[in-house]
N, C-alpha and C positions, 0 to 999 in steps of 0.2 A: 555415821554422819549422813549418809545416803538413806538409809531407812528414816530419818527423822525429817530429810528434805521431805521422802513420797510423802511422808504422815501430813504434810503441810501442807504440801503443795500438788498433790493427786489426783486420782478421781477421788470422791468421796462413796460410791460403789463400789468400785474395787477393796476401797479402807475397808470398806462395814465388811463385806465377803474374807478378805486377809483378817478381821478383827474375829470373826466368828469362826474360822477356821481355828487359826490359835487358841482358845478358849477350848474349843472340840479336843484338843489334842493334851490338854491341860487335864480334861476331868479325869479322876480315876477311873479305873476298869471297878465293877463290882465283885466282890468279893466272891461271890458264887462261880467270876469267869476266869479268875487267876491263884485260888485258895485263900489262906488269910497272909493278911500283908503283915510284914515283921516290922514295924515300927508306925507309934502316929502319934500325930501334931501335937503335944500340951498344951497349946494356943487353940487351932482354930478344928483341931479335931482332925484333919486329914491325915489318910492312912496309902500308904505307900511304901516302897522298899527305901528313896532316897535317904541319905544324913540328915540334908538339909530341907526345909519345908519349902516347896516351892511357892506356895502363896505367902505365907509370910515371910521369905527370905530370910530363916536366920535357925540357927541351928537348935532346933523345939523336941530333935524326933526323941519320942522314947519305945523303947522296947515295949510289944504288947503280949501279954500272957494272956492265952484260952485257953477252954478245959476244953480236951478232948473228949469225943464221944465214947 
């Protein structure tokens, strides 16, 4: 409730600054800086360790197979 008051009623600097932060900490790591990720999105592609996709909120992940070198 209190986070929905600031979004309203705020500065709207601080929002954009808070909005861009959150988003920063959303993107995946590249694959090059964490190995390959073991699952990704059937929807919107996103690759990551979670169950769940976090961009599209619903349970999408599937298992990824590469060939090794």
């Amino acid at each position: 409730m209190v986070w929905l008051w600031n979004r309203i009623f705020g500065e709207p600097r601080r929002i954009e600054i808070e909005e861009r932060d959150e988003k920063q900490t959303r993107v995946p790591l590249r694959a090059t800086e964490t190995g390959p990720p073991d699952l990704m999105c059937r929807v919107c592609r996103y690759e990551g360790p979670e169950r769940y996709c976090p961009t599209c909120l619903a349970d999408t992940m599937k298992e990824v197979r590469r060939k090794r070198p």
